[in-house]
N, C-alpha and C positions, 0 to 999 in steps of 0.2 A: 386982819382977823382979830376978834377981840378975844381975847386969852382971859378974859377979866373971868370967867366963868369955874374955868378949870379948878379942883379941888387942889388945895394947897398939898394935897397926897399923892395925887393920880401925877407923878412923875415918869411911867411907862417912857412914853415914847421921847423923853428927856434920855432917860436912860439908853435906849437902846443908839440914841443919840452919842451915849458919851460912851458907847462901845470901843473897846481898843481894837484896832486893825491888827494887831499883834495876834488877836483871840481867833480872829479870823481866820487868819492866815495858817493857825495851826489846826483850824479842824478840817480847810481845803488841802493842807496837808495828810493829815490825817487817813479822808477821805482815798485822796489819790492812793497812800498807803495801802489798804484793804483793796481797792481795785487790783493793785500789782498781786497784794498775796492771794485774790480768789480767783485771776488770772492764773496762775502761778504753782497754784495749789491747792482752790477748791473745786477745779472743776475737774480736773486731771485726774481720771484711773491710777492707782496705787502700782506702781511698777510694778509686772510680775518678773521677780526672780527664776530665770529657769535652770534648773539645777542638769548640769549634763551627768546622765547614767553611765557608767564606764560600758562600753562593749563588754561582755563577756567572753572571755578566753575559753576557746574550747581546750580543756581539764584531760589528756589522755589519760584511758585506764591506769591507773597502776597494774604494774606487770609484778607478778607475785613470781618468783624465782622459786621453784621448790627443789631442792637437791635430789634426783634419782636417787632412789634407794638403791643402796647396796646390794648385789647378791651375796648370796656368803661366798666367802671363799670355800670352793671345793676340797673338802678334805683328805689330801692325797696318801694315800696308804702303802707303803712298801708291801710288795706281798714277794716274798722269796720264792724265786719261779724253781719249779723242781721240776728237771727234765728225766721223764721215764726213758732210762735205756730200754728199747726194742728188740729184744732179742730174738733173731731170727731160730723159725721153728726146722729144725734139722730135720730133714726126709731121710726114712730110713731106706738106703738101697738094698738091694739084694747084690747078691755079688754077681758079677757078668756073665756067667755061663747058670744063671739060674733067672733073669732077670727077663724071659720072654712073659711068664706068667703075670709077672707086676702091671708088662707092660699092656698086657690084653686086659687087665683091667682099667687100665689108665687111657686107653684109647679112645673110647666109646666118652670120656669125658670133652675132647676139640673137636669132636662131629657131630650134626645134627640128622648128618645122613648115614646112620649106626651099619645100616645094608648094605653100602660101598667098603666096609675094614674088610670083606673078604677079598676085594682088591691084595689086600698086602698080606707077603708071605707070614706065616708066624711062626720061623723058627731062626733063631741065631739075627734078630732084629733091628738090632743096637750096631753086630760087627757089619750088614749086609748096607746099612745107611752111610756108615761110615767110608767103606771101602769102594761104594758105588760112586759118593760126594769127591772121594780121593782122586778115583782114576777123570771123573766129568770133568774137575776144576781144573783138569789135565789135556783135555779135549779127548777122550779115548770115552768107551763105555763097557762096564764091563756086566754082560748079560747075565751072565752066571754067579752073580754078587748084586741082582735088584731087588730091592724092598718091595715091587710089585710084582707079582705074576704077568708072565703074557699076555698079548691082546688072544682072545679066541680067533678074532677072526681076521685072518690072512688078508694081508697087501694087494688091492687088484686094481692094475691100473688099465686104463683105458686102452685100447689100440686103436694105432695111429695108421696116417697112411702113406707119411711118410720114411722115406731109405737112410739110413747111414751105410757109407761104404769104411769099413776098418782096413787095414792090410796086418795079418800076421807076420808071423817071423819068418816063414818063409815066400815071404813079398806077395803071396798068395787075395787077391780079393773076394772080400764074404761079404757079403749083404748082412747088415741087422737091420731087422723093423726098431720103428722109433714110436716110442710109446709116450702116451700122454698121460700127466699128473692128474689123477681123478679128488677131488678133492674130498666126493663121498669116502675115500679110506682114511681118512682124518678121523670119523666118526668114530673109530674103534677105538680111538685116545677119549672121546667127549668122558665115559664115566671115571676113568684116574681125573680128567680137569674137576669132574664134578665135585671129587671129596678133597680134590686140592681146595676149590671154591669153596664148600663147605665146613671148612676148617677156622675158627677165630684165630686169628695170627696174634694175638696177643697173649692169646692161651697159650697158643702152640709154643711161640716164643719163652713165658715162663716155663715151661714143660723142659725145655729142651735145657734151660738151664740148672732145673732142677735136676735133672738126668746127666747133666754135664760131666762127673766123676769117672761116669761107665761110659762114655763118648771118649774121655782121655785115656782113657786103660786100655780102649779098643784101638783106639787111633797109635799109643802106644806100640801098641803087636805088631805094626805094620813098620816097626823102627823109626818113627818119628816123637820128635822131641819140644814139634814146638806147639801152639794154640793152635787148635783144630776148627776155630770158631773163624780163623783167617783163612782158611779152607774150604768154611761152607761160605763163606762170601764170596771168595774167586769163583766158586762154581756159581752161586748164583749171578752176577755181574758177569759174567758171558752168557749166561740166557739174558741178560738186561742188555748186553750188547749187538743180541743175537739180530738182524736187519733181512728180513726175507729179501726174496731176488723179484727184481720187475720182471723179469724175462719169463717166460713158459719152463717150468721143470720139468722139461723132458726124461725119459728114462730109455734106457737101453737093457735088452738082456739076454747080456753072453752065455752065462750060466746062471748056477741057481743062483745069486744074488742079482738083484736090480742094483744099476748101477746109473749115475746120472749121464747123460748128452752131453752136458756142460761141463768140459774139463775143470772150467774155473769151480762148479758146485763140486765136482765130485773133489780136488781135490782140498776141499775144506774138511775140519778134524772130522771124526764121530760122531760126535757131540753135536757140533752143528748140524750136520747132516740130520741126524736122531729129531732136533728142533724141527728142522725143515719138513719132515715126514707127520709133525702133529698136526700141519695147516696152522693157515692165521690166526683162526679164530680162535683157536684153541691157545696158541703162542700167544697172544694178546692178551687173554684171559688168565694165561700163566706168568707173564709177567705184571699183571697189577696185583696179582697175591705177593710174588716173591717180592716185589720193590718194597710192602708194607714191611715182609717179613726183615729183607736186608736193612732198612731203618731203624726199625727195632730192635736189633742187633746188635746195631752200630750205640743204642743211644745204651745199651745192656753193656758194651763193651767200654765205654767211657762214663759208666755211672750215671748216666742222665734216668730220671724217673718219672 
């Protein structure tokens, strides 16, 4: 090829000719460089940082503490107790031989059945209780010394159809008819049970202690010295002892008195006998009065109230 042409300027491709490898080598280097960083690092999403949230701790209320309030202290007051002496209200008595009229007025206050006080005698009342209770607590009865009048109506008892054979004393045998306990003669006690019933025992009870002075004075007379009040309870406590018989109370009648069939009844005191002649009903009914009255007695007699 003839070069003869070439401008003595147009050295290009001399040049690119006298290229150093040196030049080259550093922008294949270069090159390869940028491949790695946009490898590396330009094509690659920006890390995300993930931030961890703490769980949240469930926070218990706060508990508020508030002190109870105080009550007041109660403000204690001495208060100086002043005990009223009670002084008992003194009943004026009468003196005993004038003291029936007190007592008729005083009567009519333990009864509601006012129409039964003619039952009771009203004269000398006070000595006729006393002396009646003396000789009864005694097993004896003494008729002629009762606070009540007699029944009106006479003892009648049944006839029987059977015999007792007796022997007198001179070995002689007599026939007695044997009589039967009619229980309808009980009834002629019913109106004394009635005002016995009819009586508040508690009343009766203060009464009798209120009277008590003219009950010693009385009881007194008769030469005695001790509590009279121990008196009315023996007599009562043998009507509380008093035990009806199972057997038939036959009766017998020599003379004018009925007398019992039964040795064992007849020879029981007065007094029991007397019980025996009221009937059950009535003895039943007279001991739930007296057992209230003998209680309260007892509790009058050792201060119980």
């Amino acid at each position: 090829m003839d070069n003869s042409n070439q401008s003595p300027g147009d050295n290009s491709q001399g040049t690119f000719k006298k290229t150093p490898w040196a030049l080259i080598v550093f922008i294949i280097l270069v090159i390869i460089a940028m491949g790695f960083a946009w490898q590396y690092t330009g094509n690659k999403p920006e890390p995300v940082v993930v931030v961890e949230k703490p769980i949240p701790v469930p926070v218990e209320p706060e508990t508020i503490v508030t002190e109870p309030e105080q009550e007041p202290e109660p403000v204690i007051v001495e208060v100086e107790e002043v005990i009223e002496e009670v002084t008992p209200i003194e009943v004026q008595l009468p003196p005993l031989n004038k003291s029936d009229d007190w007592l008729k007025v005083k009567l009519p206050e333990i009864t509601w059945r006012k129409e039964l006080l003619t039952l009771i005698v009203g004269e000398d009342m006070i000595r006729r209780f006393v002396v009646f209770t003396d000789n009864f607590a005694q097993g004896t009865v003494a008729y002629e010394h009762s606070p009540f009048i007699l029944p009106k109506i006479k003892f009648a008892p049944e006839a029987g159809s059977v015999s007792l054979q007796n022997v007198n004393e001179e070995t002689a045998e007599e026939q007695q008819d044997v009589l039967q306990w009619s229980e309808g003669s009980s009834e002629r006690f019913s109106l004394y049970v009635d005002l016995l019933r009819s009586m508040d025992s508690e009343t009766l009870v203060q009464w009798y202690v209120e009277m008590k002075p003219l009950v010693d004075e009385a009881y007194s007379e008769l030469g005695y010295d001790d509590d009279f009040t121990n008196t009315l309870q023996d007599a009562i406590t043998r009507v509380l002892d008093m035990e009806l018989p199972k057997s038939s109370m036959d009766l017998v009648h020599p003379s004018v008195m009925y007398k019992f069939a039964s040795p064992e009844l007849e020879a029981l005191p007065d007094s029991d006998k007397l019980l025996l002649r009221l009937g059950k009903e009535n003895l039943l009914v007279i001991k739930s009065v007296l057992l209230e009255i003998h209680e309260k007695l007892a509790q009058q007699k050792n201060g119980v109230n």
